[in-house]
BAPA-653896 format. One line per field, with one value per residue (C-alpha): residue number from 1; residue in three letters; chain; x, y, z. Coordinates in nm, 4 decimals, decimal comma, padded with zeros to 6 digits, m for minus. Each point is the difference from the previous one (the first is absolute). Last residue first. Layout:
BEGIN
seq = NUM | ...
type = ALA | ...
mol = A | ...
east = X | ...
north = Y | ...
up = Z | ...
***
This chain:
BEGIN
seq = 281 | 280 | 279 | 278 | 277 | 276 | 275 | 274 | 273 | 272 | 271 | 270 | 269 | 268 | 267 | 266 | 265 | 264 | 263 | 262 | 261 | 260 | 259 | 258 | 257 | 256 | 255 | 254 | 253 | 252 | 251 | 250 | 249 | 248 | 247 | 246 | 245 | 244 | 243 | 242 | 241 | 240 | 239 | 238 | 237 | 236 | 235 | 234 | 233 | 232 | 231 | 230 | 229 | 228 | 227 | 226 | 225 | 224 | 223 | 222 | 221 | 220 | 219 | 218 | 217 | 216 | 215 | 214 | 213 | 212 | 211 | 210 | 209 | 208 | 207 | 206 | 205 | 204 | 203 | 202 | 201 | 200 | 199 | 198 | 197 | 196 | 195 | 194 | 193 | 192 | 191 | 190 | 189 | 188 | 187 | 186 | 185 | 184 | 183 | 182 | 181 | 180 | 179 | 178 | 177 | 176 | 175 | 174 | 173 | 172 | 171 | 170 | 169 | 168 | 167 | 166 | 165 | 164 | 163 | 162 | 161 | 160 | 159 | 158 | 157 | 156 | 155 | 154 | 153 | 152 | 151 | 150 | 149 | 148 | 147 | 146 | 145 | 144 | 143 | 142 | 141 | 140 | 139 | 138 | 137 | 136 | 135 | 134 | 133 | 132 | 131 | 130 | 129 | 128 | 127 | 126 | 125 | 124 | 123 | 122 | 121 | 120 | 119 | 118 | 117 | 116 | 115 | 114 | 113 | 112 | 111 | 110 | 109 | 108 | 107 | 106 | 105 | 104 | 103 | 102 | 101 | 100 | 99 | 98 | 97 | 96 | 95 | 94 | 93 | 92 | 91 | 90 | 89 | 88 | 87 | 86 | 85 | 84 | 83 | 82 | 81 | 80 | 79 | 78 | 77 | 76 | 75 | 74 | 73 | 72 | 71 | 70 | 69 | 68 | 67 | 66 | 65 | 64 | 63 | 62 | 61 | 60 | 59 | 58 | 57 | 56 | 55 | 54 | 53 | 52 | 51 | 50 | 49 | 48 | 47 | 46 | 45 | 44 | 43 | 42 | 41 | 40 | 39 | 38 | 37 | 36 | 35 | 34 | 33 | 32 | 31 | 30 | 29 | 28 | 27 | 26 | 25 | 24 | 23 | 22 | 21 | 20 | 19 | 18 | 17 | 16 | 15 | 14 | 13 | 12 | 11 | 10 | 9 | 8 | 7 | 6 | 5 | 4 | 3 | 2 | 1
type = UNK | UNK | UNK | UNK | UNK | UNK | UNK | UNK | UNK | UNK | UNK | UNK | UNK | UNK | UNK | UNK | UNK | UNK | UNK | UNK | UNK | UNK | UNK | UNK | UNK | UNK | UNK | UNK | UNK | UNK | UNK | UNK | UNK | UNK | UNK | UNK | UNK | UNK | UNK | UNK | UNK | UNK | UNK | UNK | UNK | UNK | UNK | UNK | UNK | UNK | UNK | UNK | UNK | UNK | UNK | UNK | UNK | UNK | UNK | UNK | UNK | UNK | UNK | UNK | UNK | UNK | UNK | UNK | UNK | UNK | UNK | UNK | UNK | UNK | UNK | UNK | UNK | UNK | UNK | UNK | UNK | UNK | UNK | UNK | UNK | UNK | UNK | UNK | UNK | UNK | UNK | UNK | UNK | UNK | UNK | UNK | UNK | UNK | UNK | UNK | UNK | UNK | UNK | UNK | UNK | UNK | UNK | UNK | UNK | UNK | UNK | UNK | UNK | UNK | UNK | UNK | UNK | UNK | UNK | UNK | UNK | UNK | UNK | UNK | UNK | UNK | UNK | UNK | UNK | UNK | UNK | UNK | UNK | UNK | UNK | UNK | UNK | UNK | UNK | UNK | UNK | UNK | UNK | UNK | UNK | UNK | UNK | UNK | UNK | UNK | UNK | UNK | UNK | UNK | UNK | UNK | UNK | UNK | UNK | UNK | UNK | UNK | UNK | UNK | UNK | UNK | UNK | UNK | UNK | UNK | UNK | UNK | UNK | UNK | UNK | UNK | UNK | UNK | UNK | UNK | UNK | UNK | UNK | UNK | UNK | UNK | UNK | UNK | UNK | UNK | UNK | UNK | UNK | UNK | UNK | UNK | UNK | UNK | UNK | UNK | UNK | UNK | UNK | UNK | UNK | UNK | UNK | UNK | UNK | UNK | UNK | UNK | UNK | UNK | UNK | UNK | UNK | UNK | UNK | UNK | UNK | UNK | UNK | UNK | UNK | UNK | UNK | UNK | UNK | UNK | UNK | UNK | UNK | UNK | UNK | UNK | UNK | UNK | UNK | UNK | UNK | UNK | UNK | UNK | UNK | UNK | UNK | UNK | UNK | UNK | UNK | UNK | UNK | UNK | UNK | UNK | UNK | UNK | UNK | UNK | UNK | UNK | UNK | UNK | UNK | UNK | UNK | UNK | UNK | UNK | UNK | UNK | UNK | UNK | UNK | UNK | UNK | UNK | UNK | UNK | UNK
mol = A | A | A | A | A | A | A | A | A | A | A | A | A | A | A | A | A | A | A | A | A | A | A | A | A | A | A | A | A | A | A | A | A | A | A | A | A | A | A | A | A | A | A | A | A | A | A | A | A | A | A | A | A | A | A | A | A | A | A | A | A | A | A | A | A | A | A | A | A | A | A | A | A | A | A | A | A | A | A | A | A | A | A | A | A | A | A | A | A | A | A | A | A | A | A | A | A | A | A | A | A | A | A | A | A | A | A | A | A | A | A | A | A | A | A | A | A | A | A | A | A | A | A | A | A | A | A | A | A | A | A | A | A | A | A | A | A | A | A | A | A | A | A | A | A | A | A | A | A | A | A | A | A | A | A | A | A | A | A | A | A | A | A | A | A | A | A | A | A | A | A | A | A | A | A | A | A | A | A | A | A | A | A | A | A | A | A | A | A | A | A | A | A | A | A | A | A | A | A | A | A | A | A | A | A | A | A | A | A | A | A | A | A | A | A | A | A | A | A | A | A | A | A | A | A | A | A | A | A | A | A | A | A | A | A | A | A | A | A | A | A | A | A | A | A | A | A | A | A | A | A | A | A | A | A | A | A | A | A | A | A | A | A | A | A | A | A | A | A | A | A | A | A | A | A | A | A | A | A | A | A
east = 20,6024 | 00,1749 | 00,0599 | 00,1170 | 00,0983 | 00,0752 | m00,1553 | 00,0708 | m00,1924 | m00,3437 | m00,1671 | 00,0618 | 00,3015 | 00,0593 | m00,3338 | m00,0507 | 00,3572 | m00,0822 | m00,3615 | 00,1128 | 00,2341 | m00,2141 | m00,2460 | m00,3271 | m00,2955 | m00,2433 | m00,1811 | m00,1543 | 00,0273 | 00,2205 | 00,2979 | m00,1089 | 00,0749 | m00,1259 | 00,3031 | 00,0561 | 00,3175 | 00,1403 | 00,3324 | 00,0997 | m00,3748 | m00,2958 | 00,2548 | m00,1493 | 00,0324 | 00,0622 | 00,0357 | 00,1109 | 00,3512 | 00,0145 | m00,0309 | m00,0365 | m00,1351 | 00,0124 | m00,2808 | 00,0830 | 00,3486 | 00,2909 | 00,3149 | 00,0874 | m00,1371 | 00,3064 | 00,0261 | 00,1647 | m00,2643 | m00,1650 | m00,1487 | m00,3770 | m00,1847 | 00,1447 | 00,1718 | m00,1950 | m00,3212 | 00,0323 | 00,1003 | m00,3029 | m00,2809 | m00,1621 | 00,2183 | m00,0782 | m00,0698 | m00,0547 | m00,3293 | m00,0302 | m00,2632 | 00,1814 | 00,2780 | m00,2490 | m00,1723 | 00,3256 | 00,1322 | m00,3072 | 00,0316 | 00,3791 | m00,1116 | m00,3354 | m00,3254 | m00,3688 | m00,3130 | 00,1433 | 00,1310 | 00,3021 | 00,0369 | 00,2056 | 00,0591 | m00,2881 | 00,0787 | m00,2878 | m00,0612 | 00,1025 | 00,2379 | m00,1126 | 00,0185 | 00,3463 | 00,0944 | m00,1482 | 00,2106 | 00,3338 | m00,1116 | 00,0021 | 00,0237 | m00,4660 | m00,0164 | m00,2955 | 00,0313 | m00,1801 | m00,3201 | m00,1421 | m00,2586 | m00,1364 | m00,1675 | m00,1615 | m00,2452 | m00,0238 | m00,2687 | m00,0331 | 00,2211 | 00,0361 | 00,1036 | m00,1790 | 00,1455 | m00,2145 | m00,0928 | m00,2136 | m00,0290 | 00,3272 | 00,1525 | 00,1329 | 00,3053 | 00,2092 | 00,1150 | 00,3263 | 00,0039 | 00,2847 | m00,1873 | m00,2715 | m00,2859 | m00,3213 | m00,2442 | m00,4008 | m00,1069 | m00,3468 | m00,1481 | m00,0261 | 00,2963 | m00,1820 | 00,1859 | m00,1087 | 00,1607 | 00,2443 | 00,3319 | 00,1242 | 00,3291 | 00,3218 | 00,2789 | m00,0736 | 00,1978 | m00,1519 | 00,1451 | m00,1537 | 00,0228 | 00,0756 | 00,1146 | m00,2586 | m00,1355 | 00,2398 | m00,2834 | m00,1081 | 00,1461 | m00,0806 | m00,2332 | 00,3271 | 00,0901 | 00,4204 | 00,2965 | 00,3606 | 00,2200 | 00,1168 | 00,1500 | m00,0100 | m00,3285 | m00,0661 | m00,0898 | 00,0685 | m00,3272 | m00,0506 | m00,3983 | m00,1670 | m00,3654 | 00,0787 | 00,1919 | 00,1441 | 00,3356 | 00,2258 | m00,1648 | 00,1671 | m00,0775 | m00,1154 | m00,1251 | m00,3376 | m00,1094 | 00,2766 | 00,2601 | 00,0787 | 00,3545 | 00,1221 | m00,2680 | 00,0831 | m00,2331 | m00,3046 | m00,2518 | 00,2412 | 00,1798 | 00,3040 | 00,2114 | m00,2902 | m00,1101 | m00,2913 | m00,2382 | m00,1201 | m00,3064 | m00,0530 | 00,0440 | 00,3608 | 00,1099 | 00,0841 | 00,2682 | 00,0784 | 00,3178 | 00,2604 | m00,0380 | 00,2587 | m00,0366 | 00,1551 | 00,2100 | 00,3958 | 00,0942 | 00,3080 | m00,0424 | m00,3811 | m00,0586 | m00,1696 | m00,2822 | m00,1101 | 00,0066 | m00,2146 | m00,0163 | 00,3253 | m00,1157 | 00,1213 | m00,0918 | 00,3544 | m00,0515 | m00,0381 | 00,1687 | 00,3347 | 00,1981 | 00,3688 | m00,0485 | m00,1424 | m00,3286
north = 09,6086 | 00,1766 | m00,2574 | 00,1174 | m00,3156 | m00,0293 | 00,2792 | m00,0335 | m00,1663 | m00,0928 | 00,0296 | 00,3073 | 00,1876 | m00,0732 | 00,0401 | 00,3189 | 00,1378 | m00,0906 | 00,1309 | 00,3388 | 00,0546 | m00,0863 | 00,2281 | m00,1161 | m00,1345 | m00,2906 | m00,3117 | m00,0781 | m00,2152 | 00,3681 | m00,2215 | m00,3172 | 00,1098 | 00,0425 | 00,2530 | 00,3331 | 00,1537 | 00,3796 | 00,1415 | m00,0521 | m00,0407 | m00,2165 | m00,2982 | m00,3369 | m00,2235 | m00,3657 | m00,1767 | m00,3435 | 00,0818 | 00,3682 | 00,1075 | 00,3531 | 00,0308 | 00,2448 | 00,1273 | 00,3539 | 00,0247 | m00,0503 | 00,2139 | m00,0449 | m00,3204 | m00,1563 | m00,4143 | 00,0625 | m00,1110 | m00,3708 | m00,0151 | m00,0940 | m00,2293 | m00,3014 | m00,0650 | 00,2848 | m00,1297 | m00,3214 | 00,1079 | 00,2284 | m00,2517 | m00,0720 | 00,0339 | 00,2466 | 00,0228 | 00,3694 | 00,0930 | 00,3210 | m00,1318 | m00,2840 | 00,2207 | 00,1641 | m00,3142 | m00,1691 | 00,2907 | 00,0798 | m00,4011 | 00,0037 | 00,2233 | m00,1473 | 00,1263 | m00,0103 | 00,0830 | 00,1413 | m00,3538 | m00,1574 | m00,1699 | m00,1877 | 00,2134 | 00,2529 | 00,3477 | 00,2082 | 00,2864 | 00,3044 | 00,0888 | m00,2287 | 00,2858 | 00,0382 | m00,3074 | 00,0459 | 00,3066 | m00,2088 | m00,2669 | 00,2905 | m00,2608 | m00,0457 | m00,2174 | m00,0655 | m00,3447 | m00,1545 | 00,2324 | 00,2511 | 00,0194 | 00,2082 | 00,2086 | m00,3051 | m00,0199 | m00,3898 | m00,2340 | m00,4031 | m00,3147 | m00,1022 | 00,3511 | 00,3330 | 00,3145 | 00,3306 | 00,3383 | m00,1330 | m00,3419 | m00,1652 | m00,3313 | m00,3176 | 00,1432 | m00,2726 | 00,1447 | 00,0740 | 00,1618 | 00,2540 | 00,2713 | m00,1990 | m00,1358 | m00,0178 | m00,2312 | m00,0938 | 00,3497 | 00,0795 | 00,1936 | 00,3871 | 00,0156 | m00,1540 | m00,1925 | m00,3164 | m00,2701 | 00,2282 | m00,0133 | 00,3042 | 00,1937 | 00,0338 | 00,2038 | 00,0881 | m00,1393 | m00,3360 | m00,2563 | m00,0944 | m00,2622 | m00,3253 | m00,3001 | m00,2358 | m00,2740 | m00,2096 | m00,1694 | 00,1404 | 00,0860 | 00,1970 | m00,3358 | m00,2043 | 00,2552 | 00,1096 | m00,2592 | 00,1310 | 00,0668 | 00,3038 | m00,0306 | 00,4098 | 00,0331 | m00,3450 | m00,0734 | m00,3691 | m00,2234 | m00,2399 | 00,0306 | 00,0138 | m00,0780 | m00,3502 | m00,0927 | 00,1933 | m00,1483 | 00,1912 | 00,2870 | 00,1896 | 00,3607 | 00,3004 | 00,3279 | 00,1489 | 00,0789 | 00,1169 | m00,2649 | 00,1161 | m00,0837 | m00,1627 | m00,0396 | m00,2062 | m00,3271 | 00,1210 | m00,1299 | m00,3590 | m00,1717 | 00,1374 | 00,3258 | 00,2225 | 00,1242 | 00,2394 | 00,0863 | 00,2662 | 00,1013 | m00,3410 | m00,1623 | m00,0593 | m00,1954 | m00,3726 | m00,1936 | m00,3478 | m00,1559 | m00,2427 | m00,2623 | m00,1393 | m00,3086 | m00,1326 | 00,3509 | 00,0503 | 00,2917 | 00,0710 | m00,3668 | 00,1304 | 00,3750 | 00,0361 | m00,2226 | 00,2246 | m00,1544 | m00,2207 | m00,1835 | 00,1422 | 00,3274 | 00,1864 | 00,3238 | 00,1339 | 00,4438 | 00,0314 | m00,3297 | 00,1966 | m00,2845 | m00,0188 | m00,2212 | m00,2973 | m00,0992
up = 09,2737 | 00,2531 | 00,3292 | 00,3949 | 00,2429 | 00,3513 | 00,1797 | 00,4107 | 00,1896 | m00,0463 | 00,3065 | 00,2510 | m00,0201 | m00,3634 | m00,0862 | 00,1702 | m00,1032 | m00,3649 | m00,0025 | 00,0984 | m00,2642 | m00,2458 | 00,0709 | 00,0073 | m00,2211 | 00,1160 | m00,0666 | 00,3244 | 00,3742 | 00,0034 | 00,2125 | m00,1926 | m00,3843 | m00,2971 | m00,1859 | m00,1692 | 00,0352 | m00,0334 | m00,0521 | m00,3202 | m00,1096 | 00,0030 | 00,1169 | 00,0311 | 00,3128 | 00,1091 | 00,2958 | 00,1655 | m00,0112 | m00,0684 | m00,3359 | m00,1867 | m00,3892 | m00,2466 | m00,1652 | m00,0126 | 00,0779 | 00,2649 | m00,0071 | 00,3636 | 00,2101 | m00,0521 | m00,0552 | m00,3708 | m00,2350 | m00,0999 | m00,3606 | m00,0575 | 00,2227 | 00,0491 | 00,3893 | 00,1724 | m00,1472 | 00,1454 | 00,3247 | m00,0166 | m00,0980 | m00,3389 | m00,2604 | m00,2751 | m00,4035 | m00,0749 | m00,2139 | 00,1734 | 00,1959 | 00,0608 | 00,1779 | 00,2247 | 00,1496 | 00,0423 | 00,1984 | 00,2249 | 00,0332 | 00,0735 | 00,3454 | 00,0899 | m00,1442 | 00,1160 | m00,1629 | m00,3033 | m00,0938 | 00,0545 | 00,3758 | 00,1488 | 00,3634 | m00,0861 | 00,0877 | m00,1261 | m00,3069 | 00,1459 | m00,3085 | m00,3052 | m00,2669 | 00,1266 | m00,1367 | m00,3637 | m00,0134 | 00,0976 | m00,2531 | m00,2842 | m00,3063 | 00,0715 | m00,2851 | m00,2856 | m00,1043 | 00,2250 | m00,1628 | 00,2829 | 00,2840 | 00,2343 | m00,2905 | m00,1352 | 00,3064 | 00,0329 | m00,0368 | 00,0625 | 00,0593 | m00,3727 | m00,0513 | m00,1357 | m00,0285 | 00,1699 | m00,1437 | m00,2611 | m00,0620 | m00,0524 | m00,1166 | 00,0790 | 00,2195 | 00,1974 | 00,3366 | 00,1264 | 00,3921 | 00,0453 | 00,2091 | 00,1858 | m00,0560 | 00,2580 | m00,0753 | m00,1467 | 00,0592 | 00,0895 | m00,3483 | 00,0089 | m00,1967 | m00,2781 | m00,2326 | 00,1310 | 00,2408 | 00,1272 | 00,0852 | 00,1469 | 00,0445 | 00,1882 | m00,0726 | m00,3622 | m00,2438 | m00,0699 | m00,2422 | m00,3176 | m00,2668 | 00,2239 | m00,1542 | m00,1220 | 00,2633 | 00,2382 | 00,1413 | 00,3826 | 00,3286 | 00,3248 | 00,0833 | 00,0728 | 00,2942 | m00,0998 | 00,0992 | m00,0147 | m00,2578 | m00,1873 | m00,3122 | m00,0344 | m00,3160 | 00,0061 | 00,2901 | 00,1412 | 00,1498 | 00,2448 | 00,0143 | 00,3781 | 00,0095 | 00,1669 | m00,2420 | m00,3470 | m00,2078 | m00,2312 | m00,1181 | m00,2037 | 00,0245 | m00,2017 | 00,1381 | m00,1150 | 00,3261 | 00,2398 | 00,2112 | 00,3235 | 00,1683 | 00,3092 | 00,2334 | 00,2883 | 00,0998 | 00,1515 | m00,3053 | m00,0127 | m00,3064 | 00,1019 | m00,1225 | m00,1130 | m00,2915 | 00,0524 | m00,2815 | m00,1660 | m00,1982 | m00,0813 | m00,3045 | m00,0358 | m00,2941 | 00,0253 | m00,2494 | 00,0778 | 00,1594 | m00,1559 | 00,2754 | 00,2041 | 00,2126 | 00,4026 | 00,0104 | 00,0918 | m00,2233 | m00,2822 | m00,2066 | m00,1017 | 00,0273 | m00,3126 | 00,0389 | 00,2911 | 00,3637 | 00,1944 | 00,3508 | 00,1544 | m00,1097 | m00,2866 | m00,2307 | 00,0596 | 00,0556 | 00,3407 | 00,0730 | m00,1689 | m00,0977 | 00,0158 | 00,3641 | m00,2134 | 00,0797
***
């Protein structure tokens, strides 16, 4: 692979690569890909075809992929909604299917395979999860997967624009190194999760998010706004005010809200370094 390429966004092995990266990447055949939705709750894409290998991202229910080749219950697959790439369990994906209608809003809610809250739930979902609505019956929506209360949900189209507010719903909820649901949340994944809400295209993973999101702003940690954000190399926070930053992080093992201030001599002094980056979209 050629050293421009990202490898956590190039869909190429030394066996196979996508059609579209012939004469850049070494591979033995490339394939165009076919389209695979999500159709578990969520599921972990990791770096190797192995269930301890690292987890880099999550990928939610309804999500689209390509799927470039599957073995040994392992598909090679690249998200569509960042280009990640990595290799997700080959039962966590089904056909393509119509686009989703629906996202949820609430931060987690309940499959069911009724409407009847007294019913055992099929699955968890969490905040962000699309799902294709067939109908409704009372109180709940109906999907090809089962019931869900139509209060926790809302049309794709309809947009949470206050990403900082949508952060600090998420205060308490776990440190998860990869992950992006309301289970568990890394650093660029509290991000990620908050800007798609909003209907915000965003990369994946801090360094990444550093480099394209929005416009970059004198490195001075005076006359910061709402919704602003603060990098380190290897981290990534959101401003809730001039003064006060929201973050998932490993020193709370939480999403949490502190002073700036504070948070800037802690990192410095005992991970991160010093801040490298601030962005305004």
């Amino acid at each position: 692979m050629t050293d421009s390429l990202d490898s956590r966004l190039t869909p190429a092995r030394a066996d196979i690569a996508d059609e579209r990266l012939r004469g850049r990447v070494a591979a033995a055949r490339f394939v165009a890909g076919s389209p695979r939705r999500v159709t578990a709750p969520f599921a972990p894409l990791r770096r190797a075809p192995a269930p301890d290998a690292g987890l880099d991202t999550e990928a939610l229910l309804g999500d689209a992929v390509t799927l470039y080749d599957a073995a040994n219950g392992f598909a090679f697959v690249q998200l569509a909604r960042d280009g990640y790439v990595g290799y997700l369990p080959a039962n966590s994906l089904g056909p393509a299917g119509p686009e989703p209608t629906h996202r949820v809003t609430a931060l987690r809610t309940f499959l069911y395979p009724e409407p009847d809250l007294k019913r055992p739930v099929l699955a968890h979902l969490s905040f962000g999860v699309r799902l294709v609505v067939t109908g409704a019956t009372g109180a709940y929506l109906e999907t090809p997967g089962g019931y869900v209360f139509a209060r926790h949900c809302a049309p794709v189209a309809d947009h949470a624009p206050d990403y900082a507010g949508t952060a600090a719903r998420l205060v308490e909820t776990p440190y998860l190194w990869g992950g992006r649901t309301t289970l568990g949340l890394d650093c660029s994944g509290l991000v990620q999760l908050c800007l798609d809400a909003a209907g915000l295209a965003c990369p994946r993973d801090a360094d990444l998010q550093e480099r394209d999101l929005g416009q970059a702003l004198p490195l001075a940690l005076t006359g910061l706004r709402r919704g602003d954000f603060v990098f380190w190399r290897g981290h990534v926070g959101l401003m809730l005010d001039p003064e006060t930053l929201i973050h998932a992080n490993g020193h709370h093992m939480a999403v949490a809200v502190e002073p700036l201030a504070g948070a800037v001599e802690r990192i410095q002094a005992n991970s991160f370094g010093a801040v490298t980056g601030i962005r305004r979209l």
